[in-house]
Structure formats: structure tokens, C-alpha cells
N, CA and C of each residue as an Amber inpcrd file, in Angstrom:
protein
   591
   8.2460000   1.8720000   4.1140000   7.8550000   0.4670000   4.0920000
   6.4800000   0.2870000   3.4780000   5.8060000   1.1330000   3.5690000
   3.9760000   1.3130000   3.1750000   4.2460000   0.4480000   1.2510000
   5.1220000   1.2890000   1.0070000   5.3360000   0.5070000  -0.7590000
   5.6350000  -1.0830000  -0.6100000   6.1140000  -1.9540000  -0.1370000
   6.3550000  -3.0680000  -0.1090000   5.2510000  -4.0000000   0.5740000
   3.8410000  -3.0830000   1.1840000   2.9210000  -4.3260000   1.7970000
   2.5240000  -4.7350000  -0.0150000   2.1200000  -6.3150000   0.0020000
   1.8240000  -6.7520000  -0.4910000   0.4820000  -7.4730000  -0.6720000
  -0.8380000  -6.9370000  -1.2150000  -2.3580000  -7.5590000  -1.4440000
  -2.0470000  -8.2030000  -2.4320000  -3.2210000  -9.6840000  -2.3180000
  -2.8150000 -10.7600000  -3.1090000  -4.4740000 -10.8450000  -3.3660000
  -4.7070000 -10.6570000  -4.9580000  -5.8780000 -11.0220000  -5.6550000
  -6.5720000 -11.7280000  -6.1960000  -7.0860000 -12.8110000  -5.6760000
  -7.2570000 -13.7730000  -7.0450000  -8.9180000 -13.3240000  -7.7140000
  -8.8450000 -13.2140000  -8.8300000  -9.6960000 -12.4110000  -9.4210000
 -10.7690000 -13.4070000 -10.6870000 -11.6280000 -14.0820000  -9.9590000
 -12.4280000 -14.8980000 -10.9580000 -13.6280000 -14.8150000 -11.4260000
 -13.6660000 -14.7320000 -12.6430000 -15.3270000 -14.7380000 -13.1220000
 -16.2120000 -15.8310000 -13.0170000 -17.0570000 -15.5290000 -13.0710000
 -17.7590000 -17.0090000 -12.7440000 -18.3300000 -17.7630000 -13.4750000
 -18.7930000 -18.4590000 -13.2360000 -19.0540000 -19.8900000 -13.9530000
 -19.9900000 -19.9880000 -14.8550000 -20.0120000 -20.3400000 -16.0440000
 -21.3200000 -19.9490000 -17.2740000 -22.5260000 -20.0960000 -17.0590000
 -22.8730000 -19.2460000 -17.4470000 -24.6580000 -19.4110000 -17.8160000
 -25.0620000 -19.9150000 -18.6330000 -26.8040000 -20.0150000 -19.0210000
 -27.3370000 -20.3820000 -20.2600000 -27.1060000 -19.0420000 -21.4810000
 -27.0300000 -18.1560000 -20.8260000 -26.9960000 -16.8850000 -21.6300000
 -24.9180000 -16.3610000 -22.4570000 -23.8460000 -17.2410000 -21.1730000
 -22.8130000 -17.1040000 -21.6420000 -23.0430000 -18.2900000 -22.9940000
 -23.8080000 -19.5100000 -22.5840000 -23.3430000 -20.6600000 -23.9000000
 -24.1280000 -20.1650000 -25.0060000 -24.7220000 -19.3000000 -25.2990000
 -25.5810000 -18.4510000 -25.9610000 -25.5030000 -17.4720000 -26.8620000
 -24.1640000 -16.7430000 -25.9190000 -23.7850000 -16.0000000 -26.6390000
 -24.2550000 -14.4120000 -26.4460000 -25.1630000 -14.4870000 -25.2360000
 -26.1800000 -12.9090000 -25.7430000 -25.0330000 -12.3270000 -24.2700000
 -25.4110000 -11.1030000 -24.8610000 -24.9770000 -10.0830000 -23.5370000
 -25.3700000  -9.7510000 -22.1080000 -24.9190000 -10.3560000 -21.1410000
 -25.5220000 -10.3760000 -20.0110000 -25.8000000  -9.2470000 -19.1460000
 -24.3160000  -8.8660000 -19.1570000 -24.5320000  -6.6640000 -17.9230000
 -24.9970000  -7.0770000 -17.3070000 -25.9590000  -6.2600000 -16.3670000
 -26.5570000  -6.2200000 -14.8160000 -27.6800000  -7.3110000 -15.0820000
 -28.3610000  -7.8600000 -16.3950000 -29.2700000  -9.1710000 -15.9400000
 -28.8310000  -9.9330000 -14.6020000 -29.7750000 -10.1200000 -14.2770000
 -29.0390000 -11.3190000 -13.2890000 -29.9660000 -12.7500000 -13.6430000
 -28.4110000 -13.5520000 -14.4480000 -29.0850000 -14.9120000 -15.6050000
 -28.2360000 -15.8890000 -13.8250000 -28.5270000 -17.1310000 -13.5670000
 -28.3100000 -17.6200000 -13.0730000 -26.9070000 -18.3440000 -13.5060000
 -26.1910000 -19.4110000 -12.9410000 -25.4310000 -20.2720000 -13.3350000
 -26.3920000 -21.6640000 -14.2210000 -25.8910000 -21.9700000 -14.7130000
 -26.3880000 -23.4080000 -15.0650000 -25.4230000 -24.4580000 -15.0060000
 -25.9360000 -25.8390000 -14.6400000 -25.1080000 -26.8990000 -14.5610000
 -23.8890000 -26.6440000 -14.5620000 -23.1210000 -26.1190000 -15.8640000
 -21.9870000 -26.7000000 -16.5480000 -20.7540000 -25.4080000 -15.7850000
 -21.4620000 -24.1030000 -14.9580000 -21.1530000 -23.3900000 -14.3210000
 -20.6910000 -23.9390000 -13.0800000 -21.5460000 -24.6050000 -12.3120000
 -21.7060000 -24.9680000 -11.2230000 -20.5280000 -26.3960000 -11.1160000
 -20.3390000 -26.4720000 -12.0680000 -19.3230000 -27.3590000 -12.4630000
 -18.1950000 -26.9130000 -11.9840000 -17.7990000 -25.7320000 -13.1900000
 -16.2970000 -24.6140000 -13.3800000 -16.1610000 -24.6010000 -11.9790000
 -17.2150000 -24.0660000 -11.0460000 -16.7740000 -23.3360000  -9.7220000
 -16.3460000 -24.7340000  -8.9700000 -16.8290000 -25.7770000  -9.0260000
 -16.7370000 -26.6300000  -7.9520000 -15.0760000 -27.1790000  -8.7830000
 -14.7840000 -27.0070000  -9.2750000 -13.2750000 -26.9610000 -10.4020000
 -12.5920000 -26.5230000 -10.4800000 -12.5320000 -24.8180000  -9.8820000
 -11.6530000 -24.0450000  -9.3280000 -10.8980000 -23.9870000  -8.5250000
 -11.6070000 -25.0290000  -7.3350000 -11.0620000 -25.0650000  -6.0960000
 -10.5120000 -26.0060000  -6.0850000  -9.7190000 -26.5980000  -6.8750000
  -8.5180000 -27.2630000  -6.8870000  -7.4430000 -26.3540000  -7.3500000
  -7.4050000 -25.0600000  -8.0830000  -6.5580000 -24.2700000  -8.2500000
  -6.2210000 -23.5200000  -6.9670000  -7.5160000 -23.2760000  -6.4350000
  -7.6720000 -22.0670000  -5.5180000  -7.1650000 -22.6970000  -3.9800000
  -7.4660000 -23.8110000  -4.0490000  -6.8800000 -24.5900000  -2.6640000
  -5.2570000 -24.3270000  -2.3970000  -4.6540000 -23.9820000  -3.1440000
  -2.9950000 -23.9820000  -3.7030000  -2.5000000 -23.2060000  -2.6400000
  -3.8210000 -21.9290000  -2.3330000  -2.5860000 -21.0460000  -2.1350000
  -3.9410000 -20.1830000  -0.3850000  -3.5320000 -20.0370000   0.4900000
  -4.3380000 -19.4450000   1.8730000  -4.9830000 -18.2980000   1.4040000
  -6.5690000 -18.3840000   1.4160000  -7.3200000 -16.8050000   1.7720000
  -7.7710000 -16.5070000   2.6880000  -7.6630000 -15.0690000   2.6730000
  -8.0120000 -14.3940000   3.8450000  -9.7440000 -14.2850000   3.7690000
 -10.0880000 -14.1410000   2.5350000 -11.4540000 -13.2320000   2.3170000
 -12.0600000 -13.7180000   1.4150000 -13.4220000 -13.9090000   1.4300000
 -13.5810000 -14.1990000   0.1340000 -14.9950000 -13.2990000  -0.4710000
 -15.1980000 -12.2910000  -1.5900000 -16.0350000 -11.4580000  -1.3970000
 -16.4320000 -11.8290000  -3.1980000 -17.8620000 -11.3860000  -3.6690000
 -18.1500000 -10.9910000  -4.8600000 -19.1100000 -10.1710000  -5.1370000
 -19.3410000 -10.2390000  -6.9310000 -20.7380000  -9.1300000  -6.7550000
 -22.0330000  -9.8370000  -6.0540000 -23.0560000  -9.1440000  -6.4150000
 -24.4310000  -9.6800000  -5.5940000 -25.0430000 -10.2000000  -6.4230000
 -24.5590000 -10.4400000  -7.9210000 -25.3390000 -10.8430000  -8.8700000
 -25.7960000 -11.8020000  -8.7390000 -26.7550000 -13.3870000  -8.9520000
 -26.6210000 -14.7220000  -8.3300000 -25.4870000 -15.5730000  -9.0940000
 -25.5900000 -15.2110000 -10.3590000 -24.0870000 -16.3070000 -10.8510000
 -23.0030000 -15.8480000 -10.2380000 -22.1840000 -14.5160000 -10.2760000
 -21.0530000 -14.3000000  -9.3380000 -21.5860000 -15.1760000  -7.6450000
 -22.8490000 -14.5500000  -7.1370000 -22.5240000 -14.9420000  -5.5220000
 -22.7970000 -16.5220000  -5.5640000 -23.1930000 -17.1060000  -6.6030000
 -23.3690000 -18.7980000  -6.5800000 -21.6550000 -19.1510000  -6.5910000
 -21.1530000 -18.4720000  -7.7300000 -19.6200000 -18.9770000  -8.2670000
 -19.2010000 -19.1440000  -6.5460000 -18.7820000 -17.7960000  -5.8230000
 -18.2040000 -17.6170000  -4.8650000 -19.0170000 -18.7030000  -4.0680000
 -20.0170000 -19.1070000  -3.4640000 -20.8640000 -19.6400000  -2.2910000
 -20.2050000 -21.2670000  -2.6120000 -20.2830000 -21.5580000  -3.9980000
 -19.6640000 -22.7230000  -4.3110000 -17.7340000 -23.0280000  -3.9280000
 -17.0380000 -22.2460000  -4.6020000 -15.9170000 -21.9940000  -4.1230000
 -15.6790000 -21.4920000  -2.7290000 -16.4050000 -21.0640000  -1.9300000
 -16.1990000 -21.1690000  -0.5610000 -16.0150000 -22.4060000   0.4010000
 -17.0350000 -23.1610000  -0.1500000 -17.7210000 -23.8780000   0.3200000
 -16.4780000 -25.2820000   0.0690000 -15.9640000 -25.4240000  -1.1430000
 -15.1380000 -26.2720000  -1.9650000 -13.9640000 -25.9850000  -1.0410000
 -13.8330000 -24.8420000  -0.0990000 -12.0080000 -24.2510000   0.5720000
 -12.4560000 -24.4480000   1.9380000 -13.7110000 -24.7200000   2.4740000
 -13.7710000 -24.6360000   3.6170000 -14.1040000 -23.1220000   4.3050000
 -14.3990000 -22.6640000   3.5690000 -14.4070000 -20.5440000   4.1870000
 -15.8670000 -20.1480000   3.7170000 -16.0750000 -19.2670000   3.9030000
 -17.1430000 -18.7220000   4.2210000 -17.2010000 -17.3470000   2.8560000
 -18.5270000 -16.7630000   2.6000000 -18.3320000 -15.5990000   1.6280000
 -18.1740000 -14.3540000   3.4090000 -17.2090000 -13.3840000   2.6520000
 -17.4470000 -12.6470000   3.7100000 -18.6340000 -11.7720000   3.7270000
 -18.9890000 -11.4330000   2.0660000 -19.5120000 -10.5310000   1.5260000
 -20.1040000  -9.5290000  -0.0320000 -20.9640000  -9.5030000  -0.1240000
 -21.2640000  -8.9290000  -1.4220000 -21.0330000  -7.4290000  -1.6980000
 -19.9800000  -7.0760000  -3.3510000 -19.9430000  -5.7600000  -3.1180000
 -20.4570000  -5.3580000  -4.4440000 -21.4510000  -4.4010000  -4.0770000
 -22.3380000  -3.8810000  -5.3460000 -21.5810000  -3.1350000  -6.3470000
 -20.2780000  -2.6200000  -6.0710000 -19.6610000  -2.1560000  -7.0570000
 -19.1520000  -2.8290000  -7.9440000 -18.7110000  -4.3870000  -7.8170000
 -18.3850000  -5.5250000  -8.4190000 -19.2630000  -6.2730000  -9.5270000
 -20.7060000  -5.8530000  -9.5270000 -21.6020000  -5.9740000 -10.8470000
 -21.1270000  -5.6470000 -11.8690000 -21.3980000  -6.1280000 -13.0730000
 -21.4140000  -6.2520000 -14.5260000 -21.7770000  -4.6150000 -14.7350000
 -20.9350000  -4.7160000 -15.8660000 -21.0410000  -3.5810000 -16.7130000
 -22.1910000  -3.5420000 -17.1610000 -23.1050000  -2.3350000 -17.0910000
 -24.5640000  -2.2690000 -17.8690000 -24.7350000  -2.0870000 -18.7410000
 -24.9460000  -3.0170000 -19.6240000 -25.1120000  -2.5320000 -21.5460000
 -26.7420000  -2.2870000 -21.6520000 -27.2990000  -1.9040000 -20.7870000
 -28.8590000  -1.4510000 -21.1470000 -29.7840000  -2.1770000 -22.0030000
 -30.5200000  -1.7920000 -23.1250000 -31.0930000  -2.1590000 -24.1630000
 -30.2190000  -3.3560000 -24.7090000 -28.7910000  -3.5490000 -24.8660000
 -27.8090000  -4.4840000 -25.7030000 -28.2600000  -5.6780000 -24.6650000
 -28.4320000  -5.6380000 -23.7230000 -28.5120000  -6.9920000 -22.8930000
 -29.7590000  -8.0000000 -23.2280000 -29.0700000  -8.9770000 -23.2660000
 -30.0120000 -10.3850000 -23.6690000 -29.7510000 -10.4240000 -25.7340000
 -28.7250000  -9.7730000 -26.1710000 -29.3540000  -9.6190000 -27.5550000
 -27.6590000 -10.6540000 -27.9220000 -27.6340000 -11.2720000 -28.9890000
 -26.7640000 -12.0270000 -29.4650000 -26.1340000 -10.8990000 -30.6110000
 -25.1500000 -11.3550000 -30.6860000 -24.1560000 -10.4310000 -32.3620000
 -25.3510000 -10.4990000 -33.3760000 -25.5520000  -9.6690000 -34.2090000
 -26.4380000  -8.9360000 -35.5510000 -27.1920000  -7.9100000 -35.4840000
 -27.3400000  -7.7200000 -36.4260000 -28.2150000  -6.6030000 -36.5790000
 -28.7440000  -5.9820000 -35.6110000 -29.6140000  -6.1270000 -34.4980000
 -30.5780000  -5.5100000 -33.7620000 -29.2330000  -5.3310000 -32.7510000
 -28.5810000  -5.8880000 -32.2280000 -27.2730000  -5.2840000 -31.5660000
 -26.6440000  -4.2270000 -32.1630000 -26.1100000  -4.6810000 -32.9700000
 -25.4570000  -3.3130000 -34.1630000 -26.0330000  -1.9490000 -34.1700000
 -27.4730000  -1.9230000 -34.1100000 -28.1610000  -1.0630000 -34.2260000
 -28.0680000  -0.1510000 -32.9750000 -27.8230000  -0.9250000 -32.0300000
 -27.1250000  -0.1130000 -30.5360000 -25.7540000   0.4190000 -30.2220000
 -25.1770000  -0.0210000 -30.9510000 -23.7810000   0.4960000 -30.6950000
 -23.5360000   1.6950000 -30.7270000 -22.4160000   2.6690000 -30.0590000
 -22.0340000   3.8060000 -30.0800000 -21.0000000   4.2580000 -29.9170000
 -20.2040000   4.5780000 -30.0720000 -18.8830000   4.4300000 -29.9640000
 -18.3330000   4.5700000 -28.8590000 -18.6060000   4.5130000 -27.6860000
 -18.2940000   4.2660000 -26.4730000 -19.1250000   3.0390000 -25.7320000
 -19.5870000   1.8330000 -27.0410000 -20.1450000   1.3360000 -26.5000000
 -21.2090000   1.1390000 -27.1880000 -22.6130000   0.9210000 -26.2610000
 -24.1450000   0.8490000 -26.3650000 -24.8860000   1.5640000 -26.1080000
 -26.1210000   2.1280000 -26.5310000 -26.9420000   2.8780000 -26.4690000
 -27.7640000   2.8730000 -24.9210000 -27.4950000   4.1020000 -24.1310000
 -27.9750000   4.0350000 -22.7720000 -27.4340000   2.8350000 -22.6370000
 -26.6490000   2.8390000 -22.2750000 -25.3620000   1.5110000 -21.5420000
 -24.4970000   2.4870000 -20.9530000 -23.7460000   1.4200000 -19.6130000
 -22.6380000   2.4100000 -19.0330000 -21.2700000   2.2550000 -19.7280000
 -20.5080000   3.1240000 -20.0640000 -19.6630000   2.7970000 -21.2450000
 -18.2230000   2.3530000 -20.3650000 -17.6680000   1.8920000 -21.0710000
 -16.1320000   0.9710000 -20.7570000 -15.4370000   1.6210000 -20.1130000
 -15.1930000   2.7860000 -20.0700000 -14.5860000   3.8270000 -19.2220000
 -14.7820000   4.1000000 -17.9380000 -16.3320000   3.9840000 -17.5920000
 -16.9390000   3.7040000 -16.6990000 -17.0500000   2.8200000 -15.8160000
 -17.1510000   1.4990000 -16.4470000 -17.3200000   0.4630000 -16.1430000
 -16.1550000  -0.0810000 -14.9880000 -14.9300000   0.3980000 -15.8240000
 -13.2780000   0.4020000 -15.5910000 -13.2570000   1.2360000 -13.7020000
 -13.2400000   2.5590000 -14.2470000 -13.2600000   3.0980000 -13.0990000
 -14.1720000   2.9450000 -11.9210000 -15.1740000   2.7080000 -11.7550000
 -16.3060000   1.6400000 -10.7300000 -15.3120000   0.6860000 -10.8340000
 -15.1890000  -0.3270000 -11.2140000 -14.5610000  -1.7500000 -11.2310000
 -12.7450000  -1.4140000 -10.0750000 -12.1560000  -0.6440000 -10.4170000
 -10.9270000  -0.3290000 -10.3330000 -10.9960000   0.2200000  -8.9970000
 -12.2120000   1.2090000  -8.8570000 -12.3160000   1.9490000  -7.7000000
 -12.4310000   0.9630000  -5.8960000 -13.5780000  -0.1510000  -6.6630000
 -13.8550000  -0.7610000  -5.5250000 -12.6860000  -1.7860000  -5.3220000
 -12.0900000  -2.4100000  -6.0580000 -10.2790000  -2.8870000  -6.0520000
  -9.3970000  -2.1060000  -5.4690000  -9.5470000  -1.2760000  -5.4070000
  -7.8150000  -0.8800000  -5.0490000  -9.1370000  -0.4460000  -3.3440000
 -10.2480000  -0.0290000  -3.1770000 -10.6520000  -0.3800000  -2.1040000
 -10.7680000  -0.9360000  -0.9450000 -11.0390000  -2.1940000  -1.6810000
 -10.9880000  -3.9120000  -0.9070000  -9.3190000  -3.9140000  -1.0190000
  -8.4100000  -3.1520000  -1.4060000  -6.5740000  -3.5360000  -1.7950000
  -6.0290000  -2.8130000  -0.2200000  -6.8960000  -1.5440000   0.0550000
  -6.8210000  -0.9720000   1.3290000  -7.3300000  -1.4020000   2.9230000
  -8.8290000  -2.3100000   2.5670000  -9.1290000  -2.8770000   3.5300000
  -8.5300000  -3.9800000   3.9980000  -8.0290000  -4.8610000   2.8150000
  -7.2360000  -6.5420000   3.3290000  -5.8710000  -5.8220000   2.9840000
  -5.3080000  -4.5080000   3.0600000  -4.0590000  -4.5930000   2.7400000
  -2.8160000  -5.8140000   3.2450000  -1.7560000  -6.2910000   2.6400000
  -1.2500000  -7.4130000   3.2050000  -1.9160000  -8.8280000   3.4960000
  -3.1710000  -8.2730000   2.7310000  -3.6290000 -10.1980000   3.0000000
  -3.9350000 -10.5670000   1.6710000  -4.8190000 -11.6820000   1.8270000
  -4.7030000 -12.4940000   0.2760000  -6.7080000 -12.8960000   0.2460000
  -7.0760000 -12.2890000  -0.8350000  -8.5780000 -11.8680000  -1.0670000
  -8.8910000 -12.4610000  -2.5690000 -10.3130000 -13.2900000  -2.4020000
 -10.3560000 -13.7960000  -3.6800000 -12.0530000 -12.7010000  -3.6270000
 -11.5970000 -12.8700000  -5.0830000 -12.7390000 -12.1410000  -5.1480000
 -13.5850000 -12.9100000  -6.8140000 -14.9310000 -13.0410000  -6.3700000
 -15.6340000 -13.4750000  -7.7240000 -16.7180000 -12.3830000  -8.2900000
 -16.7540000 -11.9380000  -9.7090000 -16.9840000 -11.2150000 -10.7270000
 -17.4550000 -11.4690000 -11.9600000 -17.3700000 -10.0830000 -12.6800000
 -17.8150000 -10.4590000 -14.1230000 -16.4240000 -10.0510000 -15.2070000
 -16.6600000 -10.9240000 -16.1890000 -15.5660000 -10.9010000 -17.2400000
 -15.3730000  -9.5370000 -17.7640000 -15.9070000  -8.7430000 -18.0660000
 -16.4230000  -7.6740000 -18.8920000 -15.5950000  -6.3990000 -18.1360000
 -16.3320000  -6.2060000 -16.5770000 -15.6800000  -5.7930000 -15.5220000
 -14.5880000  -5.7690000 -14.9620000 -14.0920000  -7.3110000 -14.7060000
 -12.7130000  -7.3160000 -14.2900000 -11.5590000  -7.5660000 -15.3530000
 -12.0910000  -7.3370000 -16.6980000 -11.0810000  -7.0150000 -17.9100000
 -10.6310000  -5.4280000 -17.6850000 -11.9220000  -4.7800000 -18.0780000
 -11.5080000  -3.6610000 -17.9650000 -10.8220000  -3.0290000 -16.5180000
 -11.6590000  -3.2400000 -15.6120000 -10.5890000  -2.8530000 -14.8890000
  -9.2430000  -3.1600000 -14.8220000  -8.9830000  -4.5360000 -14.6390000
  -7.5430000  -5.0160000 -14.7820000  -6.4230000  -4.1600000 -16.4000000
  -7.2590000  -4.3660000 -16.9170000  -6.7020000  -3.2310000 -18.7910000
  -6.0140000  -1.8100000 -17.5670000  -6.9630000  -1.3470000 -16.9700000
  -6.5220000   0.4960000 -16.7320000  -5.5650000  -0.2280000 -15.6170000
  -5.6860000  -0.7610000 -14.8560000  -5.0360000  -0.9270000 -13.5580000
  -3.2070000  -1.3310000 -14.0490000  -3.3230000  -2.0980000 -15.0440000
  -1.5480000  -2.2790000 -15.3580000  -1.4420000  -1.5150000 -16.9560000
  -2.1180000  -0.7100000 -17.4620000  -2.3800000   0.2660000 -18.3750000
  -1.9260000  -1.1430000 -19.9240000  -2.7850000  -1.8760000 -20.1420000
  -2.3140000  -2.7370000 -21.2200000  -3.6630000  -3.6750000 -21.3300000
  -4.1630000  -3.6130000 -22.9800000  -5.4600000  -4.0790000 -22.7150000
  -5.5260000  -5.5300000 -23.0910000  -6.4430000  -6.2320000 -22.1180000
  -6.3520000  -7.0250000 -21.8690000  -7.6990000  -8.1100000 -22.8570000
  -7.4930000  -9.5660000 -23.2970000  -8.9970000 -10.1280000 -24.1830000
  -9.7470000 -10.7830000 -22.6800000 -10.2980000 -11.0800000 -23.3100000
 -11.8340000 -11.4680000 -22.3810000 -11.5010000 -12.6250000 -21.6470000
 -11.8160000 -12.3590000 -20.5940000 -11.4370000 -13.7340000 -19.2490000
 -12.6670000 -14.7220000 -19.3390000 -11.8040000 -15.9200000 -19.4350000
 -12.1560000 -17.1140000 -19.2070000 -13.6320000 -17.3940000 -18.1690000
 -14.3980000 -18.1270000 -17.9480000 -15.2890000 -18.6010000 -16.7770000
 -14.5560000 -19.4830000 -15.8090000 -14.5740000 -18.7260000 -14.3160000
 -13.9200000 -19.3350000 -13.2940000 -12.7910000 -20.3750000 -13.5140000
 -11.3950000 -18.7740000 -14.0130000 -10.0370000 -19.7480000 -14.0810000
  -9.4720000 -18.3380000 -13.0730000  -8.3870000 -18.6740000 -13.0130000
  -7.3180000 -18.1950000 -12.0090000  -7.1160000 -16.7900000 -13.0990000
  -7.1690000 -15.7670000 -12.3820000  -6.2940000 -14.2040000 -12.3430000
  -6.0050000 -13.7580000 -11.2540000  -4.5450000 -13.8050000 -10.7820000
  -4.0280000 -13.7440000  -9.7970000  -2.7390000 -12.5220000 -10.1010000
  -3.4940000 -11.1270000  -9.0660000  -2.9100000  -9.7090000  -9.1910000
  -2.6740000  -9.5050000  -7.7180000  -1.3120000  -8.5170000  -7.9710000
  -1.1730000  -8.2630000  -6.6100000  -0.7440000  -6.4590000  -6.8150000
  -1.1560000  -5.9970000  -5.3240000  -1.2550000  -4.7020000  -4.8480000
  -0.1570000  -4.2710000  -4.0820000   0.4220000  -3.0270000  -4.3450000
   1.0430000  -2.7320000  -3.5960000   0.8040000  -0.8980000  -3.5690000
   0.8120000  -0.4230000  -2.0530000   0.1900000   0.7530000  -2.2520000
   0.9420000   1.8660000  -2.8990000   2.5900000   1.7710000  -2.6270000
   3.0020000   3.1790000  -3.4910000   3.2620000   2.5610000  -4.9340000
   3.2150000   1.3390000  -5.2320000   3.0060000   0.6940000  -6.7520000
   2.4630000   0.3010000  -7.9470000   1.5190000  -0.0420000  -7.5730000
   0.1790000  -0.2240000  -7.7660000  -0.1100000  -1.4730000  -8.6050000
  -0.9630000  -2.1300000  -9.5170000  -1.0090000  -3.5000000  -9.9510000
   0.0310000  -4.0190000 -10.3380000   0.2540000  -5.5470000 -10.7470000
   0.7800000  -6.1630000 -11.3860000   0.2260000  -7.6040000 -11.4180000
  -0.1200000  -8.4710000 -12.8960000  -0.6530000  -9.5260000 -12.9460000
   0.1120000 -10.6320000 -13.2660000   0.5230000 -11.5670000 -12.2580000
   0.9870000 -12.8070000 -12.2970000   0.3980000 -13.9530000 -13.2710000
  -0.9350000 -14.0370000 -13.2020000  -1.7320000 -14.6390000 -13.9240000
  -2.7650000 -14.2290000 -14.4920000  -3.1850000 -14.7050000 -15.7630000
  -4.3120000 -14.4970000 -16.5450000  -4.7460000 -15.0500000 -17.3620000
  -6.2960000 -16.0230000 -17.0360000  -6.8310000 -16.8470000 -17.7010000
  -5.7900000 -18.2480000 -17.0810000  -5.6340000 -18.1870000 -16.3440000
  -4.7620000 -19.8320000 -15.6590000  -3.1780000 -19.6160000 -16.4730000
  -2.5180000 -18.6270000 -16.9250000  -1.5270000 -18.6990000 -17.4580000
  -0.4600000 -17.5870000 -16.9000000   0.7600000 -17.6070000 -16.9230000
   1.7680000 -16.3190000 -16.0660000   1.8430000 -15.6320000 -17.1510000
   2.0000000 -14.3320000 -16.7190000   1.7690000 -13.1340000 -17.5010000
   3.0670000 -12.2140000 -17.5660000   3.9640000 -12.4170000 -16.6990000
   5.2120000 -11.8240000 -15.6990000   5.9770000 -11.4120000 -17.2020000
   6.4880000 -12.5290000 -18.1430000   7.3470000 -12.4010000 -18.8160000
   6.5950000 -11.5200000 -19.8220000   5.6300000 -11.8930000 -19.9860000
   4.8230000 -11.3610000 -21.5810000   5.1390000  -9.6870000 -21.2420000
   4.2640000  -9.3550000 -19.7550000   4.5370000  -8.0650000 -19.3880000
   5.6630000  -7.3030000 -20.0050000   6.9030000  -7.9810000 -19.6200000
   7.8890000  -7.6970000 -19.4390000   8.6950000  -7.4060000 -20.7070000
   8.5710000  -7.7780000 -21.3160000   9.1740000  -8.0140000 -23.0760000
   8.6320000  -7.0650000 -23.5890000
């Protein structure tokens, strides 16, 4: 029976910054939300109202724990908690820099120069998921994040790579322990058939 409990994910990035409308690379900065963020999140929770959570957890960054504190707040629930493994991928030196040249100049083929590379990023990201998939096993856990992060992880977790998630829309994955991912939604859209074909 252990194969058939069912964890229910909803998996959102959060709400833009001055640095997402910008364009530059964020990683472990911690850039705040601005307005138009604070917006998305209070906007979500008309998606997110849809469906009962158990939990509601993110990184510690302040735009992830604003996204979540806002969307808590919008459902009536509480954050349970911040998990440091749930931070942004670290692009080191690349962070704060927009596409050209002086970016370019960092790149490496796994990435950025002294940056933690995608592989990395994935497995941290994946590790503390299927984690939190063991602690709420059978319940239903939203969790708020970074795009970068919960791409890649989500890419290794149903082995199919995935483009860059939206600011605070619906990705909704579910767990099962002798099974392991599968994504219903992504970017506010069903994914079931695409998978499947």
C-alpha cells in the first residue's frame, strides 16, 4: 500500500522583483518583492483557494517568504516554515548582471564561474522535496520558491526538461513513494497529456 499514498505539491515561485523586471540574475541575492509581486501573490490565492492545504512552507529568501506570508495570509493559514534548502541556485559573480558581455564572460559550461552548477542546484532542490514528500506524506503542501530551482529540480524529478516557471502561477506535482513524481500542472496549464504523448 506504501506505493499508492499520495503527496500533493503545489509548487510556486514567487512574485517579481525589481531585479526579475530587469532582467539581471538573482541566485542567493536576496532582492525583495516589489509592488507588482505583491500583487501576483495576493492573485494566486484565488487559484490556490481551489483546493485544502495542509502546510505551507518556503525558502528564507524575503521575496519567496513575502510570496508565501502573503498567500498564507490570502487562505487563512499560517507559514509553517522556512527551508534553507529551498534557496535559489547560486550563480556567484553572474548575480545582479543582465545578458552581455560581462555575463558571457562568466559562463562555463556547467554554468557560471564559482556558481553552484545546475546539477547541483537540482539535487539540493530535489533532495529537500522528496523530504518535505516524506514528512507531509499523504497530505497536500504548498510550497513557495525560486524559478531556477524548482525547474530544475522538477526537470530531474519526472526526467524531462522543463522552460522557466512563470512568477507565482500554479505547479501542481504529486508524490508517491514507490513512484515517484508526476506533474499535473505547469505554469497554470495540465501537463498529463503532453507527458504522455
Amino acid at each position: 500500500m506504501e506505493g499508492v499514498t499520495l503527496t500533493t505539491f503545489a509548487l510556486i515561485r514567487h512574485g517579481q522583483t525589481d531585479w526579475n523586471a530587469q532582467r539581471r540574475l538573482q541566485g542567493s541575492t536576496d532582492i525583495p518583492l516589489n509592488d507588482v509581486g505583491r500583487g501576483q501573490a495576493r492573485d494566486a490565492v484565488a487559484v490556490l483557494s481551489g483546493y485544502e492545504w495542509d502546510a505551507i512552507v518556503s525558502s528564507p529568501l524575503s521575496r519567496a517568504a513575502e510570496t508565501a506570508d502573503l498567500i498564507a495570509a490570502g487562505l487563512g493559514l499560517t507559514v509553517n516554515r522556512r527551508v534553507p534548502e529551498l534557496t535559489e541556485r547560486r550563480f556567484g559573480p553572474a548575480e545582479g548582471l543582465q545578458a552581455g558581455p560581462e555575463l558571457d564572460a562568466l559562463r562555463t559550461p556547467n554554468g557560471f564561474r564559482d556558481a553552484e552548477s545546475e546539477d547541483e542546484a537540482a539535487s539540493r532542490g530535489l533532495a529537500a522535496l522528496e523530504s518535505l514528500a516524506a514528512e507531509f506524506r499523504g497530505r497536500r503542501l504548498l510550497v513557495v520558491a525560486h524559478g531556477t530551482l524548482l525547474r530544475v529540480s522538477l526537470s530531474r524529478a519526472i526526467g524531462r526538461t522543463l522552460r522557466s516557471i512563470d512568477n507565482a502561477v500554479l505547479n501542481l506535482a504529486h508524490h508517491r513513494p514507490a513512484v515517484g513524481w508526476q506533474l499535473e500542472y505547469y505554469n497554470g496549464e495540465p501537463v498529463m497529456a503532453a507527458a504522455q504523448s
